[in-house]
C-alpha positions in Angstrom: -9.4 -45.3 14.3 -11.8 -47.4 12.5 -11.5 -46.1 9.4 -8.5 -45.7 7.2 -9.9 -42.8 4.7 -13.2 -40.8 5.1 -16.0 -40.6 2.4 -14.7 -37.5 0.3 -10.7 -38.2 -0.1 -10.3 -41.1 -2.7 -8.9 -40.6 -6.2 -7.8 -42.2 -9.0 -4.0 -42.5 -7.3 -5.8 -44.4 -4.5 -6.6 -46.9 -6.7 -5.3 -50.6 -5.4 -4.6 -49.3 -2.3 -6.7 -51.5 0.9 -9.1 -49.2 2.4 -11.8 -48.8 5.6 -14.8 -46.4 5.2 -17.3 -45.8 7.9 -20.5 -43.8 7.3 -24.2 -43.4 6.6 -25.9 -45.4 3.8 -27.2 -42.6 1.5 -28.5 -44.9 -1.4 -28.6 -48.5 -2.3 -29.1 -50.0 -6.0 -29.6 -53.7 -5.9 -28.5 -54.6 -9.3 -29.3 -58.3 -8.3 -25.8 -59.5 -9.2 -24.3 -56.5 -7.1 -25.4 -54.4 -4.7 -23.9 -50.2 -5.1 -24.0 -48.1 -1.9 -23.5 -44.2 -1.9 -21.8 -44.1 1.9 -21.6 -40.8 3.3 -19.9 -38.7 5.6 -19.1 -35.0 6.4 -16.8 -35.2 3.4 -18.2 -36.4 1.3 -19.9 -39.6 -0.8 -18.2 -43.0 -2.1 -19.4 -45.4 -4.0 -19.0 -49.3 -2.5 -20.0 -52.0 -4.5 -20.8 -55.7 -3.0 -20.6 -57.8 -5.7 -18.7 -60.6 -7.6 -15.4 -61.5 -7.6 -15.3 -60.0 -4.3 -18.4 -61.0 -2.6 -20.4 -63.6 -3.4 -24.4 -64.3 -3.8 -24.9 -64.2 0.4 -22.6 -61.6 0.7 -25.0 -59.4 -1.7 -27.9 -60.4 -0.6 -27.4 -59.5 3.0 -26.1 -55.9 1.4 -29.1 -55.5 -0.2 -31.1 -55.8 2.9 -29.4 -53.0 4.9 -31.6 -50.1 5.7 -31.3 -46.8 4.3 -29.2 -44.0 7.0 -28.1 -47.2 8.5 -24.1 -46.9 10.0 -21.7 -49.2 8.1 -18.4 -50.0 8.0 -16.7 -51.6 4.8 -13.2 -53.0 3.8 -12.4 -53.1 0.4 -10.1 -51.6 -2.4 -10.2 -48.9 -4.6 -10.8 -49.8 -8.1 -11.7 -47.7 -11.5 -15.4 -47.2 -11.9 -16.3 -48.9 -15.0 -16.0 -46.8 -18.6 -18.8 -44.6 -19.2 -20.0 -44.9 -15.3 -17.6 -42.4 -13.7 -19.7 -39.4 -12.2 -18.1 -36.2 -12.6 -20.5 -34.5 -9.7 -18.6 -36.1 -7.3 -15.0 -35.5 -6.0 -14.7 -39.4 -5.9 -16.5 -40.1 -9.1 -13.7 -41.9 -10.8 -13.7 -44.5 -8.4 -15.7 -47.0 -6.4 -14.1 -49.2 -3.2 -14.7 -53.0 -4.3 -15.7 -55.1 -0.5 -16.4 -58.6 0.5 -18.5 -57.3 2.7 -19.9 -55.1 4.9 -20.3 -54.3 8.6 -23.7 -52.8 10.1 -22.6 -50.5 13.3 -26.3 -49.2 13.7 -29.3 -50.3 11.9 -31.5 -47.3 11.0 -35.5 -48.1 11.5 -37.2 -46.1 8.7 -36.7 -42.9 8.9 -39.6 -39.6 8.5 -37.7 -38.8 6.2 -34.5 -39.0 4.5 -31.6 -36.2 3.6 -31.0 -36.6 0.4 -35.3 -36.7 -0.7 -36.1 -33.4 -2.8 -39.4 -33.2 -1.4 -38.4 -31.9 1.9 -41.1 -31.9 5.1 -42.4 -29.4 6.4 -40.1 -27.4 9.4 -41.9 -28.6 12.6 -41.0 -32.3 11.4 -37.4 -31.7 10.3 -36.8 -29.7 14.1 -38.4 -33.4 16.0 -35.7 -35.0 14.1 -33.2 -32.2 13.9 -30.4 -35.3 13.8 -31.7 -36.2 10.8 -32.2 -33.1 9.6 -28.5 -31.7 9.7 -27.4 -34.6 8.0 -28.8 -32.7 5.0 -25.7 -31.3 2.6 -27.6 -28.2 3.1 -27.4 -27.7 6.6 -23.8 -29.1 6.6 -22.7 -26.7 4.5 -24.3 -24.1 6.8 -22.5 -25.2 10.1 -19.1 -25.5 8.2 -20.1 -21.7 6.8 -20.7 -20.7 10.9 -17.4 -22.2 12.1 -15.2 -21.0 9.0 -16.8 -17.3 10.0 -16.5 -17.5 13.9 -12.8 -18.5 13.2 -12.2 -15.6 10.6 -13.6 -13.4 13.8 -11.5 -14.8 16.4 -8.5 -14.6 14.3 -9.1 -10.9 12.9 -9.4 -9.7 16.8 -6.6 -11.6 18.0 -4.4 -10.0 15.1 -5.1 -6.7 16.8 -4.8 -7.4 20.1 -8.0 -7.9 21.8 -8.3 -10.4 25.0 -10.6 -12.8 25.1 -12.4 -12.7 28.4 -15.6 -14.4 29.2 -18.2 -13.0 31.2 -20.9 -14.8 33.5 -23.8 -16.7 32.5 -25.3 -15.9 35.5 -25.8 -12.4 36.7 -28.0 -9.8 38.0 -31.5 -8.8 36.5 -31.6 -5.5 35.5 -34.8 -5.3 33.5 -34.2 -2.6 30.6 -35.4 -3.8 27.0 -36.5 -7.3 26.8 -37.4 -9.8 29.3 -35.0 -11.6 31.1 -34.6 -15.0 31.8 -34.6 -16.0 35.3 -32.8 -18.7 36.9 -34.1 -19.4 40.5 -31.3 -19.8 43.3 -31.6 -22.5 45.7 -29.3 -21.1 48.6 -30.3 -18.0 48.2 -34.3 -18.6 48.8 -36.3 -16.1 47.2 -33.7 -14.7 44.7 -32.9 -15.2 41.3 -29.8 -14.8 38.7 -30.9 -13.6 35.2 -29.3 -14.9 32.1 -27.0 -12.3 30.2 -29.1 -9.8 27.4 -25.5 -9.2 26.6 -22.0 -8.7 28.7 -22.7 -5.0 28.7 -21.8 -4.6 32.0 -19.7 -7.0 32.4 -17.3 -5.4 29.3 -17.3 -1.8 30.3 -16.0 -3.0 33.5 -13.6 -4.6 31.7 -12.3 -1.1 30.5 -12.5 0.4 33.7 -10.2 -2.4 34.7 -8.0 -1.6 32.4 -8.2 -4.5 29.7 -8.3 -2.1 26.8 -9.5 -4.4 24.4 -12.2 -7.3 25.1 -13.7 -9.7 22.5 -15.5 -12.7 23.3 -18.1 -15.1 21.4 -20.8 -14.7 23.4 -24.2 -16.4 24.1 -27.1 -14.2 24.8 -30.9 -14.8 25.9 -34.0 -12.5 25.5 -36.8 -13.9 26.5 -39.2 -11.8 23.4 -41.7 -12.4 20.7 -40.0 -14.0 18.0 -39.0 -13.7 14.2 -38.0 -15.8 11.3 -34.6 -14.0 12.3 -34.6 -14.2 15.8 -34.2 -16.9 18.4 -34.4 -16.6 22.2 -30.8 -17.5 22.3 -28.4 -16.3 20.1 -25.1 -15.8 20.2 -23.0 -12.2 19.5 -19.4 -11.3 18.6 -19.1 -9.1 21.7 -15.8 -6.1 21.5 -15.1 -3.1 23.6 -12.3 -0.8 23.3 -10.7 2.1 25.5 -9.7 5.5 24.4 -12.1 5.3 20.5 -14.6 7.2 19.2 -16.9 5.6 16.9 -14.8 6.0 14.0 -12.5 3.9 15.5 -14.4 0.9 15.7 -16.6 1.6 12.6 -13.3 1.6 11.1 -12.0 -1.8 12.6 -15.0 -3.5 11.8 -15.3 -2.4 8.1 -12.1 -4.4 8.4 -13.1 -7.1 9.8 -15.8 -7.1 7.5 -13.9 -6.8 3.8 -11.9 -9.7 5.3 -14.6 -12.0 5.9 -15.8 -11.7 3.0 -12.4 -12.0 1.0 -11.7 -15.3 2.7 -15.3 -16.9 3.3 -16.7 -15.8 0.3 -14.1 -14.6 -2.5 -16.0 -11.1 -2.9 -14.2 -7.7 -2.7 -15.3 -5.1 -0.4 -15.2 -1.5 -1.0 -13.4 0.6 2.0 -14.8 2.4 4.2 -18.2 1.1 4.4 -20.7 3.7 3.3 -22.6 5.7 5.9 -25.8 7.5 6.6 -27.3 9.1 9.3 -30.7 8.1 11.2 -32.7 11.1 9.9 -31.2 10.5 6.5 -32.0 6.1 6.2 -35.2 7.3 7.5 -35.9 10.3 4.8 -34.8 8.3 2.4 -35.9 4.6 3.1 -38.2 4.9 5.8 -36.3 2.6 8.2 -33.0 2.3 10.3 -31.8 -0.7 7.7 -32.3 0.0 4.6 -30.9 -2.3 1.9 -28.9 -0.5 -0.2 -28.7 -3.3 -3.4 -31.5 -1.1 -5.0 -33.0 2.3 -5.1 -36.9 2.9 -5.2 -35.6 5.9 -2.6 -38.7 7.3 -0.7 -39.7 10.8 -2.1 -41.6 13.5 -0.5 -44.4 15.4 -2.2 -46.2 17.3 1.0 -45.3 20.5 -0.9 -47.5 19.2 -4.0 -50.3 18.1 -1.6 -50.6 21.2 0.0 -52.2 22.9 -3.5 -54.0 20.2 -4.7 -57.7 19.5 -4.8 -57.3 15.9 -3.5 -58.9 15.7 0.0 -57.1 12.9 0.9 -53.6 14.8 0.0 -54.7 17.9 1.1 -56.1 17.3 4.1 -53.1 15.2 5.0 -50.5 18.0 4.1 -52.7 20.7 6.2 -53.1 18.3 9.3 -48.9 18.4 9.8 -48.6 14.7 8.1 -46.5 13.7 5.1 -47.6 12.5 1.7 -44.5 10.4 0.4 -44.4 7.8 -2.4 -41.9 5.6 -4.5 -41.3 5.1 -8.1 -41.0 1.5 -9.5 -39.7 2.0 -12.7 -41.0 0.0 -15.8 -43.3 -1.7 -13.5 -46.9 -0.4 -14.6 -47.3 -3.1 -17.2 -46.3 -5.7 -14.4 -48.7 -4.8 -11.8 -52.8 -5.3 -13.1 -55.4 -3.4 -11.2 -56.2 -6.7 -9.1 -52.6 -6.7 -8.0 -52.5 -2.9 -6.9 -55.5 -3.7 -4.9 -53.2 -6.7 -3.3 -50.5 -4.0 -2.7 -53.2 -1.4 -1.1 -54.7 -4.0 1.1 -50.6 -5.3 1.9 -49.8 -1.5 3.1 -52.8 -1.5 5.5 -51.5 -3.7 7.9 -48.5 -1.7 8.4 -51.2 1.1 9.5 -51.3 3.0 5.9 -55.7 4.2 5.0 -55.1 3.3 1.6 -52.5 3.6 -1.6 -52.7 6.2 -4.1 -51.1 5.3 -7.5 -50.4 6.7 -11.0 -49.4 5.1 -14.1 -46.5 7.6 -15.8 -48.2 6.7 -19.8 -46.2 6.3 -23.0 -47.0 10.7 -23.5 -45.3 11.0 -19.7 -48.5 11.9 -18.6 -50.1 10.6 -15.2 -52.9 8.2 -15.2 -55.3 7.3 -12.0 -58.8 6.9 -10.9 -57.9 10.0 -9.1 -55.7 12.1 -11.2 -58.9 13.7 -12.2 -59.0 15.7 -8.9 -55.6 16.8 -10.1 -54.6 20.1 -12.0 -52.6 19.4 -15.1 -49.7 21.4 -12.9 -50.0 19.6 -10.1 -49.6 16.2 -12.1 -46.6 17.4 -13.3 -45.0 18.9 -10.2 -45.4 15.4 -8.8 -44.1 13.4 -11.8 -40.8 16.0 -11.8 -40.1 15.3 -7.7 -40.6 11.4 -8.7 -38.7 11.7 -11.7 -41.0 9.6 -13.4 -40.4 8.2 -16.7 -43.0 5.9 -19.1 -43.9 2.6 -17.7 -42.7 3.6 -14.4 -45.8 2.8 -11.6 -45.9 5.6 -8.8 -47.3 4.7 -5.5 -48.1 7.1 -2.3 -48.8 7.5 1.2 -51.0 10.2 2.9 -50.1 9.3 6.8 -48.0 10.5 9.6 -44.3 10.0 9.4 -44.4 6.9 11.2 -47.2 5.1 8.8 -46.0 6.6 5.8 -42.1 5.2 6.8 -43.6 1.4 7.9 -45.7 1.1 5.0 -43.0 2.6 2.4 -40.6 0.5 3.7 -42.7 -2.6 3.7 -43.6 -1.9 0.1 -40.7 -1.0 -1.3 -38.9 -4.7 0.5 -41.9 -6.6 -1.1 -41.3 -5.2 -4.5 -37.6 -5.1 -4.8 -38.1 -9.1 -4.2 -41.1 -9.2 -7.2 -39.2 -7.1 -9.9 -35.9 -8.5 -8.9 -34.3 -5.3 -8.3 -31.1 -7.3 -7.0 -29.2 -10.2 -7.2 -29.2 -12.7 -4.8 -25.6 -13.0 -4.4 -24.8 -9.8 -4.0 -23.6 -8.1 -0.7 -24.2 -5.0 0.3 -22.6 -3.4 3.9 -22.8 0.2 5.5 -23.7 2.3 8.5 -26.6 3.8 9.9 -24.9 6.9 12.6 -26.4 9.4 15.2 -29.8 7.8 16.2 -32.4 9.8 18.7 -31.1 8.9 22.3 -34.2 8.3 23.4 -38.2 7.1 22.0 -41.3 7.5 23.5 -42.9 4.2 24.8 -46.4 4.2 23.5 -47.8 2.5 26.5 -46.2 4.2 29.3 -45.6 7.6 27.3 -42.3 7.7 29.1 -38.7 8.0 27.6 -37.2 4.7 27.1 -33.7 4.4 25.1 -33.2 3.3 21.8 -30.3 1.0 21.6 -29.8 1.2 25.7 -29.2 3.1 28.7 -25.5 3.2 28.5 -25.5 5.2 25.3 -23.6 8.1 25.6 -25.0 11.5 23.7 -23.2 13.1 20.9 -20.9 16.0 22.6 -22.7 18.7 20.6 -26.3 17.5 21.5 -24.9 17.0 24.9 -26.5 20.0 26.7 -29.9 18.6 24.9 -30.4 16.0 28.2 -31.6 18.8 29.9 -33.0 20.9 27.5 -34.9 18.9 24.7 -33.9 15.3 25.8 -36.2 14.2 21.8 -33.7 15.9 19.7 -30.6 14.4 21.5 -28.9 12.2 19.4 -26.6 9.2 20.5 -22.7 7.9 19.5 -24.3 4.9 18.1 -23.8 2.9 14.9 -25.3 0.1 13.1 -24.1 -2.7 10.7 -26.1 -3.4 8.0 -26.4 -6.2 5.6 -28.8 -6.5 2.9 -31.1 -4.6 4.8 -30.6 -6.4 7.6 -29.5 -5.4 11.1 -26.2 -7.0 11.2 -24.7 -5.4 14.5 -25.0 -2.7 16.7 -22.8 -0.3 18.8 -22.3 2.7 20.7 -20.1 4.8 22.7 -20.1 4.5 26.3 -20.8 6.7 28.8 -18.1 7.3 31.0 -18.9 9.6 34.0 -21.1 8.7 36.9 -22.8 12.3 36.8 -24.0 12.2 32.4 -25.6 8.1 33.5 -27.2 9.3 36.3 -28.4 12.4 34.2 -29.7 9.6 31.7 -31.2 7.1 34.3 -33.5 9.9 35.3 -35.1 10.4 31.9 -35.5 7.2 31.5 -37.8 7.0 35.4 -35.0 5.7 37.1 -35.0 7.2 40.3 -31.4 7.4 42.2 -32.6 4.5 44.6 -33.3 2.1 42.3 -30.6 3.2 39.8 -28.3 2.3 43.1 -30.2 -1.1 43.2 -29.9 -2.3 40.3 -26.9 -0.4 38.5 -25.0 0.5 41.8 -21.5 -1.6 40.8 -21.4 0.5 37.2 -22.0 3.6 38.8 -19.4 3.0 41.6 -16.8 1.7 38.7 -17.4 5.1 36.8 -16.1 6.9 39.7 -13.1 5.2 40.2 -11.4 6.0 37.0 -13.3 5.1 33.8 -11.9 5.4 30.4 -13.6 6.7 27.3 -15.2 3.6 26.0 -17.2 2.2 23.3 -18.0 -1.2 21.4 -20.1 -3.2 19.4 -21.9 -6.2 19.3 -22.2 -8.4 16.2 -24.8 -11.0 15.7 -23.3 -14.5 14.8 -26.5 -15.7 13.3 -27.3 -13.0 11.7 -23.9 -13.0 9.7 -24.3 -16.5 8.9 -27.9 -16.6 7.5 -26.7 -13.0 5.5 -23.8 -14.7 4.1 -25.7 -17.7 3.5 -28.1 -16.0 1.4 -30.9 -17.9 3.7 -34.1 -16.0 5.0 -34.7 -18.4 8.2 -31.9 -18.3 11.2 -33.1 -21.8 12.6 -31.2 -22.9 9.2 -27.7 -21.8 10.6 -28.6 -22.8 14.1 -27.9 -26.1 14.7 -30.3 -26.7 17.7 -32.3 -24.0 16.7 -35.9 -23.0 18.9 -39.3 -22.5 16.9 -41.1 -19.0 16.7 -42.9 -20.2 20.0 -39.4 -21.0 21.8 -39.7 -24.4 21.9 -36.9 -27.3 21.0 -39.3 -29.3 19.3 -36.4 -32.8 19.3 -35.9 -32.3 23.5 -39.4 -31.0 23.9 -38.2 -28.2 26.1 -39.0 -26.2 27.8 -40.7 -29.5 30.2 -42.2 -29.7 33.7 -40.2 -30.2 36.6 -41.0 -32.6 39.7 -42.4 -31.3 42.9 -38.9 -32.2 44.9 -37.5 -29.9 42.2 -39.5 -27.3 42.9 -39.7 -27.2 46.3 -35.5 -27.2 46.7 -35.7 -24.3 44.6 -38.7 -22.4 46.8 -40.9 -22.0 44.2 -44.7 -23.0 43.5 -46.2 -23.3 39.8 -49.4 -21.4 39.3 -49.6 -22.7 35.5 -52.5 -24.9 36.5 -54.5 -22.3 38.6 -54.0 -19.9 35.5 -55.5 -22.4 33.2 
């Protein structure tokens, strides 16, 4: 080893004791008679200082001249930092390691920029130089956070006796959901392996086999548009289990959950998790995530709208749609007339016409450049189903179901962040149960499924596959965290004849379903358990934990929105010779 101690260890009881440090220059102060280096590691900082009697004037003066994120290595010993100079910030502030000398391993040239600046670049930048850029505290703290969690996951599955078993990379495309991405075969001209969406295959024959319980760190790929909380590949605490019911694994993962957050974080979690239903999170919040740190809960006042004079209510209410608003309470003094109009023109791009909004006044009554076209009784019907109280700003939606749930749901996100409804810190977890089996695609109109074809029904909606395949609802759950997906499961199905029933909803005809899905429908006849499972997002949990907004900043080598790795510049070009092994032709140029 090179280095006797590492950067974040030494204390005063170290003191006299003949030390090696190695690490990354993190400051310099040239004091002209001494030269003071913060060095840094993973672990932490240490003060060296070149100077007299140790050193002498050559000595400091070649200190002085060492770059900044250069790699050094000094020998020295521990002494007391002066009186008045000890840093109580630091673990090692009490001390400082006294040296002769020092040692450059690497030079640094100057750097873009540095970890330790305040004023940081913007992303595109700190992804070129993604080396420099997890040598930030920040992003150390971040991968340390991952690896602590992944741990905590293994070691909660192992402690109830799940195998680990990985699955293949490459497999076989069987294009449901996203796009897949394809990996060309060179001995098998002409065909291609896709990388895994997930082992979902791959783990239910695991239970057929007999495994009984699988868990595996996983990486994934979907080659989709991306988000600030997506990444084309991710990676997934992957489980399955025989002989459950959703309960079951709801249940072991509300475990897993209070435990994580026990250990990684120090905060108590209530058991069991809360729960809600589909039609409920989407009554009620207007979306399948809701976070649950804060109310503003979704109201609906099509009864009202019905007898009103309003055209835009009424005519809403008579075409079949919903009028449905929320209640910020106290917030009509915070929100001018200039930002309303923000907030109207904010909801239009989640489809909403326009946003209708009343001001509850100090008498309770209901103000609005359209409460005119209001009776007195109608007013007050709608402040009674809002439970409206003076200050409090109400704000509606005259749309279908779909509009009035996106824009509500928007709305209510953006101002639970602007009135600080909840506190950063805190960490709310629960279920979403029972969603539709199936949704309409709206370019194809054909069924497609909503978490995926494998999805078995609930029993009681069962007999719903033939007769009234919308209202069928699935064994399927969802983890949420702060409003944010954090994992997602069903139940299997387990017989050949219900997955065959389902492939043909979804326009797979028994050819292709043999084609593509011919190996799961030949393992369902040979035995299959009753199955189910879940898969958890890694980075998800991570950047939830975190309390970040942006999963690049618990990714280490993290892509940009446009799937790029900005530091390897992938994805490249490929020779000719490459190209023709593989028996493939670009057309990039000719579509240019």
């Amino acid at each position: 080893m090179l280095r006797t101690h590492n950067c974040g260890e030494l204390r005063k009881e170290h003191v006299g004791t003949e030390v090696t440090l190695c690490g990354w220059v993190e400051n310099k102060r040239d004091h002209g008679g001494a030269v003071f280096i913060d060095l840094r590691d993973r672990y932490g900082l240490t003060q060296v200082v070149i100077g007299p009697p140790e050193a002498d004037q050559a000595q400091i003066d070649a200190a002085g001249h060492v770059p900044a994120e250069s790699v050094i290595l000094v020998r020295g010993k521990v002494a007391n930092r002066l009186e008045g100079k000890t840093n109580d910030k630091l673990a090692t502030g009490a001390i400082e390691v006294r040296c002769p000398e020092l040692e450059i391993l690497n030079a640094c040239q100057t750097p873009p920029f540095t970890p330790g600046q305040a004023d940081l670049p913007g992303e595109d930048l700190r992804l070129k130089y993604r080396f420099l850029d997890l040598r930030r505290p920040e992003m150390l703290r971040a991968m340390v956070l991952r690896s602590t969690i992944i741990k905590e996951m293994r070691d909660y599955f192992a402690e109830h006796d799940f195998i680990d078993v990985e699955t293949p990379i490459l497999g076989r495309s069987t294009p449901e959901g996203a796009r897949d991405y394809l990996v060309p075969s060179r001995v098998h001209p002409g065909s291609f392996y896709a990388l895994p969406q997930s082992p979902q295959l791959y783990k239910q024959i695991l239970m057929v086999a007999g495994f009984d319980r699988y868990v595996q760190v996983a990486k994934c790929f979907r080659d989709e548009d991306l988000r600030a909380d997506r990444q084309p590949e991710f990676t997934q605490l992957d489980l399955e289990m025989s002989f459950v019911d959703a309960d079951d694994i709801m249940g072991l993962i509300d475990g897993l959950v209070a435990q994580t957050a026990k250990n990684v974080l120090g905060k108590e979690v209530q058991l069991p998790l809360p729960r809600m239903t589909y039609d409920e999170a989407m009554r009620r919040f207007g979306h399948d995530a809701p976070d649950l740190r804060f109310g503003m809960e979704i109201v609906d006042v099509t009864s009202v709208a019905k007898k009103t004079e309003f055209r835009v209510f009424r005519a809403t209410a008579d075409a079949g749609n919903f009028v449905r608003g929320i209640r910020a309470e106290g917030a009509a003094e915070k929100y001018s007339r200039r930002q309303i109009d923000e907030l109207t023109e904010f909801v239009k791009d989640f489809g909403a016409k326009g946003l209708a909004w009343f001001r509850v006044e100090e008498d309770g009554s209901l103000w609005s450049p359209v409460a005119k076209n209001f009776d007195a009784e109608h007013l007050a019907e709608i402040k009674t189903l809002m439970a409206g109280e003076p200050g409090d700003l109400l704000m509606f939606l005259a749309d279908t179901w779909e509009v009035t749930c996106k824009g509500l749901y928007a709305l209510r996100k953006r101002l639970g962040a602007e009135l600080e409804l909840y506190d950063s810190e805190q960490l709310h977890c629960s279920w979403v149960t029972e969603f539709p089996m199936f949704e309409r695609d709206e370019e194809s109109g054909r069924w497609v499924a909503m978490h995926h074809p494998f999805t078995a029904p609930l029993e009681s909606d069962l007999e719903k596959l033939e007769s009234d395949p919308r209202a069928c609802r699935a064994q399927a759950y969802d983890l949420v965290i702060n409003g944010s997906e954090a994992g997602g499961g069903t139940i299997r199905i387990h017989d050949q004849k219900t997955q065959s029933k389902v492939f043909e909803l979804l326009g797979i005809d028994e050819a292709t379903a043999e084609d593509r899905f011919g190996f799961l429908l030949n393992a369902l006849r040979f035995g299959a358990p009753p199955h189910g499972g879940i898969a958890l997002g890694v980075d998800r949990w991570v950047m939830l934990l975190a309390g970040l907004e942006n999963i690049r900043e618990v990714i280490a080598f993290p892509k940009t929105q446009k799937a790029s790795d900005l530091m390897t510049e992938a994805p490249g070009a490929v020779d000719q010779d490459q190209l023709t092994e593989l028996h493939l032709r670009s057309l990039a140029k000719k579509a240019e």
